[in-house]
C-alpha positions as CSV (number, residue, x, y, z in Angstrom):
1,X,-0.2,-19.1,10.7
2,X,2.4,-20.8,8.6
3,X,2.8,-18.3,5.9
4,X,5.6,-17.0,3.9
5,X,5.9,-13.4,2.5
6,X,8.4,-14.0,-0.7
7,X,6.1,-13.3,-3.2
8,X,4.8,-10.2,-1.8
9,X,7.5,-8.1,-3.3
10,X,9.0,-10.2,-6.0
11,X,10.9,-6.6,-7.1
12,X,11.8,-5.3,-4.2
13,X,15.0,-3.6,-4.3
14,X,18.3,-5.4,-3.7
15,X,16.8,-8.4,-6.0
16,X,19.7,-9.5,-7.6
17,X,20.9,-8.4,-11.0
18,X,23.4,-9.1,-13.5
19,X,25.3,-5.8,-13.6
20,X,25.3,-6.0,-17.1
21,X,22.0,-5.5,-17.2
22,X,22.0,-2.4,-15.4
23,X,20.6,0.7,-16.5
24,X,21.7,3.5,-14.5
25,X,20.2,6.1,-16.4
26,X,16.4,4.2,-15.8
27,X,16.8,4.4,-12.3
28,X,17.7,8.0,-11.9
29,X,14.7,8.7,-14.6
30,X,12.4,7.4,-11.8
31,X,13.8,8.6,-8.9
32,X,13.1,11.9,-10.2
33,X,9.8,11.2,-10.6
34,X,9.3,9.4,-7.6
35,X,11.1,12.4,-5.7
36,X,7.6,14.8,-6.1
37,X,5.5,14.5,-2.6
38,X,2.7,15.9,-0.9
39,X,6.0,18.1,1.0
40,X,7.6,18.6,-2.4
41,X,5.3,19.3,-5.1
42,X,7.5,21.6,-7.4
43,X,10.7,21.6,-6.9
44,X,13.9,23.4,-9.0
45,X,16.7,21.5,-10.9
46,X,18.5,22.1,-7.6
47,X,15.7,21.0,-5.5
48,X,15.4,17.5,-7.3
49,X,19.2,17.3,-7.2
50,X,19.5,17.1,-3.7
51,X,16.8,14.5,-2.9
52,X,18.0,12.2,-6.1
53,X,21.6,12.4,-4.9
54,X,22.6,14.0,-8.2
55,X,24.1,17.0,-9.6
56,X,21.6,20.7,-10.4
57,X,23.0,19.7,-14.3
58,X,21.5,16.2,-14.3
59,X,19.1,16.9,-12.4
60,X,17.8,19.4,-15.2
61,X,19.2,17.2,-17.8
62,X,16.3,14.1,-16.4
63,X,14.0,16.7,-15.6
64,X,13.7,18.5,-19.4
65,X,13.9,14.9,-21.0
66,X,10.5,13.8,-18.4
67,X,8.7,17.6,-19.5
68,X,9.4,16.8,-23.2
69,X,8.1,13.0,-23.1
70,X,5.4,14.5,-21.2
71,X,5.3,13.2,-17.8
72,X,6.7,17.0,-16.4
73,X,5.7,20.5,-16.9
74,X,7.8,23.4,-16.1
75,X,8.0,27.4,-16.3
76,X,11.2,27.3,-16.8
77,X,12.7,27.3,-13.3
78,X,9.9,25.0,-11.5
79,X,9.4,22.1,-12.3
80,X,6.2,19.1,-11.5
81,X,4.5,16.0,-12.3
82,X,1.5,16.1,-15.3
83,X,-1.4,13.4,-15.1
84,X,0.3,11.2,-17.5
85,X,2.2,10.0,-15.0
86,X,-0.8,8.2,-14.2
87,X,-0.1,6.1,-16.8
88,X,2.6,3.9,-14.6
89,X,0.0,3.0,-11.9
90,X,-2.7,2.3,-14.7
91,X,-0.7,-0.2,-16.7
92,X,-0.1,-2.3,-13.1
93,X,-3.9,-2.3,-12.7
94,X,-4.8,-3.0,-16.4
95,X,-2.0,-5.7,-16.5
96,X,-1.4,-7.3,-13.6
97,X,-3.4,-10.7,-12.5
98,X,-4.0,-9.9,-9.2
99,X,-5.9,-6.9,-9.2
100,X,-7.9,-8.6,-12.5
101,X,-8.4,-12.1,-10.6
102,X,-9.9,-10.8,-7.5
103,X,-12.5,-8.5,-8.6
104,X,-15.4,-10.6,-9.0
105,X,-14.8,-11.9,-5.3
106,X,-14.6,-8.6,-3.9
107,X,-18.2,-7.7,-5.8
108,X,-19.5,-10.9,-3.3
109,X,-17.8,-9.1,-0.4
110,X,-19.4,-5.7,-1.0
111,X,-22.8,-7.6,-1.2
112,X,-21.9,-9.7,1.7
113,X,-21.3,-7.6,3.6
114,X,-22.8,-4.4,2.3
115,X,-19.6,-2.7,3.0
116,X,-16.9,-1.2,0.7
117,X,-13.9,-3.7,0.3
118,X,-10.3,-3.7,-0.9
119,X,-7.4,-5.5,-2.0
120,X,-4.2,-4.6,-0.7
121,X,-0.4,-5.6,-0.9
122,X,2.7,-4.0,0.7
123,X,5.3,-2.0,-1.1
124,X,8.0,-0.6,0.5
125,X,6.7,0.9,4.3
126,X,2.9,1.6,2.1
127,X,-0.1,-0.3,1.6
128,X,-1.2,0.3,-1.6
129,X,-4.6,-0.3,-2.6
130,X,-4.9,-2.4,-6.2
131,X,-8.7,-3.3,-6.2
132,X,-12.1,-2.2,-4.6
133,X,-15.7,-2.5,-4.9
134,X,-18.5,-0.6,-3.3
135,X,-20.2,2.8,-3.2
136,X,-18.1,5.6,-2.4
137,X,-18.5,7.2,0.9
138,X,-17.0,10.7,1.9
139,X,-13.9,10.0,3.5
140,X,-11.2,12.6,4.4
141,X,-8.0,9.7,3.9
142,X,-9.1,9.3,-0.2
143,X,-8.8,5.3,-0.2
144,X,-8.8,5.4,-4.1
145,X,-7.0,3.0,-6.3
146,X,-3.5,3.3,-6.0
147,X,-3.7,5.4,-2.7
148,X,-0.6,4.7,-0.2
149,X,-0.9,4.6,3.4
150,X,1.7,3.8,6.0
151,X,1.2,0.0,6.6
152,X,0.6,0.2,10.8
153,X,-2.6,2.1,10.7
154,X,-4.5,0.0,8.7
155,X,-5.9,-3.8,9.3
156,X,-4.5,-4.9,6.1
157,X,-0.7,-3.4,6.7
158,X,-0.8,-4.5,10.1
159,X,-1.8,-7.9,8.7
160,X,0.5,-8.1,6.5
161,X,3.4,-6.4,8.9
162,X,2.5,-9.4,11.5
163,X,2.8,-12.3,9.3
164,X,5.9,-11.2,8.0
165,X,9.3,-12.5,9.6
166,X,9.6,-11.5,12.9
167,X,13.9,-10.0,12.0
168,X,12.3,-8.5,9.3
169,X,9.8,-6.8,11.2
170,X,12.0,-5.3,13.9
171,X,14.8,-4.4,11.4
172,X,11.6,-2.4,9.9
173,X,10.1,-0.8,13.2
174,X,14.1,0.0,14.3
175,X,13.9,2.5,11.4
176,X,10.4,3.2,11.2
177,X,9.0,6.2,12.2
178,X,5.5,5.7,13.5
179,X,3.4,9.1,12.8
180,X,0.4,9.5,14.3
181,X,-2.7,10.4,12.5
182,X,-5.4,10.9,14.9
183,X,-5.0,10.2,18.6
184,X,-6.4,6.3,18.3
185,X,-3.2,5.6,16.3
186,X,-0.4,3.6,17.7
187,X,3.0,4.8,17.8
188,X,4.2,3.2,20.4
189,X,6.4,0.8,19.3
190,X,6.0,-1.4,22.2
191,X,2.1,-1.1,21.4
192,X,2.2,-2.0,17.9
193,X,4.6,-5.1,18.8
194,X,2.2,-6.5,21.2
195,X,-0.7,-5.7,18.7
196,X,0.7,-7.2,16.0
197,X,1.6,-10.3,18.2
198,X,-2.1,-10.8,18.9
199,X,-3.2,-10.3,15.1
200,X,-0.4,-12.9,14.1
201,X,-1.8,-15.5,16.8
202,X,-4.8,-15.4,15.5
203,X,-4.5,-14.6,11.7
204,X,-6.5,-11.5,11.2
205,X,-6.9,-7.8,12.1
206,X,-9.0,-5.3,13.1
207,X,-8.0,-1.1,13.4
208,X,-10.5,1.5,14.3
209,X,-10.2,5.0,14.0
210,X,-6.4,5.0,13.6
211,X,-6.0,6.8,10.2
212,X,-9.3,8.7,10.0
213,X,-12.3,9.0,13.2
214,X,-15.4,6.9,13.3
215,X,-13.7,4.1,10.8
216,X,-13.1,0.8,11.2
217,X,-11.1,-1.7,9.2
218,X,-11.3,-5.5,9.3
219,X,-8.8,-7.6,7.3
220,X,-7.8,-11.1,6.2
221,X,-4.5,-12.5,4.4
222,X,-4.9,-13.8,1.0
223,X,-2.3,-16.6,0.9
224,X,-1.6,-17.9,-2.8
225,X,-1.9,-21.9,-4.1
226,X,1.9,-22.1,-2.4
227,X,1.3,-20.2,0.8
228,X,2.8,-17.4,-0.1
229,X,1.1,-14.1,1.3
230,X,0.4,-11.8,-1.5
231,X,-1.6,-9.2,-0.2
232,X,-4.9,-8.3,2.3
233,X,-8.7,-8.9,1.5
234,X,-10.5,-6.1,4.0
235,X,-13.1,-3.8,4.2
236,X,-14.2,-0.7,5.6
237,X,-16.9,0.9,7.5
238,X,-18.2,4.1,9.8
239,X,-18.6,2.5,12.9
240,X,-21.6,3.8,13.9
241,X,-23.4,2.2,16.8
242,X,-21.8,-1.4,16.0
243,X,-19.7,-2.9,18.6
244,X,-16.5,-3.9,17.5
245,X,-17.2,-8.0,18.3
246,X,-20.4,-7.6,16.2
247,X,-18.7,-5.9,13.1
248,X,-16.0,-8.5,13.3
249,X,-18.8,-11.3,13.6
250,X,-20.6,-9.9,10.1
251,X,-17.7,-9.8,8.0
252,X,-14.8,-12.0,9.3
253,X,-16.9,-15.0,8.0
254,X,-17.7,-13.7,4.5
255,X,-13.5,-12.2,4.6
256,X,-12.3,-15.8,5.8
257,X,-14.9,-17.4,3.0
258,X,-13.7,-15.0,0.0
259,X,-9.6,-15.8,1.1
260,X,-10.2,-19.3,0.9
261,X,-12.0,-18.9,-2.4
262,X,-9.5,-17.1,-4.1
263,X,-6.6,-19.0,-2.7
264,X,-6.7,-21.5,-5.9
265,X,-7.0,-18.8,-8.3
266,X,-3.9,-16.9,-6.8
């Protein structure tokens, strides 16, 4: 599929800038924040320090600067995120086109197809998901707006990992670690080359069960007005007593239809 991907992260890091325009003291503001995980949920001065590449005293200095703006609390020694951080990932979704332009078409998914669906793009190794429609079902992974999840164990980051150049790709997969979720997940990294070969010959992907059991995923690209890929059009289902071939042949059609749709508007 002759695609290209430079639109996908038109902010990725390493964009070039005047270094004029540089503020250093931004991008240490946000590393801290951006330094609080699942594995590192409160951390010390110290503790921030360390995985910002900084010293305990600016650490603290960031740290008490983000609790009295409001986006950090702290006792006094600990430190973590409030909700307002919230904020960030709410102005992208408010603001940005995409997730504002593709709504509507994702409502004629859901009915479609009777299935929850999603709008995806890639940021860094991470999906991230910037637009859904559809009931919500009980499911363990808490595909929410803005959730991340590594790119290879969905059908919309393998999609968007296959089309992608193929340097790119093995520059990523040379320094990717390939967790495993449940024991459907690939992490092989021969596996997911040949898997992703196959989804790239034919231009759209299908996962099952790879980050939770009993869940499928089915995904086109949506390519933009210069064919540019900017993100994944997918959805989501428990698989039930479907065959795989007769999921793919309910949605893939209404998936294809939608991509096409959009890809004036985009």
């Amino acid at each position: 599929m002759p695609v290209t991907t430079t639109a996908q992260q038109p902010t990725a890091p390493g964009a070039v800038l005047d270094k004029r325009d540089w503020i250093a003291g931004l991008e240490k503001g946000l590393s801290i924040i951006e330094a609080f995980d699942d594995a590192n949920p409160r951390m010390t001065a110290s503790q921030a320090g360390v995985r910002c590449g900084m010293t305990r005293t600016a650490a603290r200095r960031y740290l008490l600067t983000l609790a009295y703006l409001g986006y950090v609390a702290t006792d006094g020694k600990l430190f973590w995120l409030t909700p307002r951080v919230l904020r960030l990932g709410q102005s992208y979704l408010e603001s940005a086109r995409l997730p504002r332009i593709v709504q509507p078409f994702l409502q004629r998914v859901t009915s479609g197809t009777q299935e929850i669906a999603y709008v995806s793009v890639m940021d860094g190794d991470d999906v991230v998901y910037i637009a859904r429609n559809g009931s919500t079902r009980s499911m363990n992974t808490g595909v929410v707006l803005g959730s991340r999840v590594q790119a290879q164990v969905t059908a919309a980051g393998m999609l968007m990992l296959a089309l992608r150049d193929p340097a790119w790709f093995e520059n990523w997969l040379t320094h990717h670690e390939l967790k495993a979720y449940t024991s459907h997940t690939i992490n092989s990294k021969d596996r997911l080359r040949l898997e992703l070969a196959r989804i790239r010959q034919r231009g759209w992907a299908v996962s099952e069960q790879q980050l939770e059991l009993t869940y499928r995923g089915v995904a086109v690209p949506l390519i933009d007005r210069r064919g540019d890929l900017v993100g994944a059009l997918n959805v989501t289902m428990p698989m039930g007593h479907e065959s795989t071939d007769d999921a793919v042949a309910r949605v893939l059609p209404v998936l294809l239809e939608t991509a096409r749709a959009l890809r004036s508007l985009i």
